[in-house]
Each structure stands twice: as C-alpha cells, then as structure tokens.
N, C-alpha and C positions, 0 to 999 in steps of 0.2 A: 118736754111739752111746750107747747109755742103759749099755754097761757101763762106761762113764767115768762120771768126776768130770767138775764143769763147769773150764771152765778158773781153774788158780790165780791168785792175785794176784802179779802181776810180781816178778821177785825183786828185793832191794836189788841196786844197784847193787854188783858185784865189784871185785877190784884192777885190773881191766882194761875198767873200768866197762860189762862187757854184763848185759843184763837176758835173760833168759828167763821161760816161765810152760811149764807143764807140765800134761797132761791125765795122772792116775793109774789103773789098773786097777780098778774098784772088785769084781769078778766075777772070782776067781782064777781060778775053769774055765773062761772064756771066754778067756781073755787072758792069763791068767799075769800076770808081772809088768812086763809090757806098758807103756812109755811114750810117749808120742805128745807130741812138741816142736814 
C-alpha cells in the first residue's frame, strides 16, 4: 500500500538476537499509527 513506507532495514540484532523490519504509517488519516510487522 502506498500509505506505507517501504519496508525498513532489518533491525541490529537484540539480546535475544531476533531481527525484525517494520512497514511505518506514512498517511495518519489513513492508518493512524498503524504498523504492519
């Protein structure tokens, strides 16, 4: 969906070494603050 952001760049690895990347809201009216994992 174009009211996102493209997806981020992989997070550093945690204490618990998982990696995530996160799609962000870019369109508050649309979506709020909306995060797509």
């Amino acid at each position: 969906s174009t009211h996102f952001t493209d997806w981020s760049e992989w997070s550093v690895c945690d204490r618990h070494c998982l990696q995530n990347r996160v799609k962000i809201c870019k369109i508050k009216k649309k979506c709020g603050t909306t995060i797509i994992r």
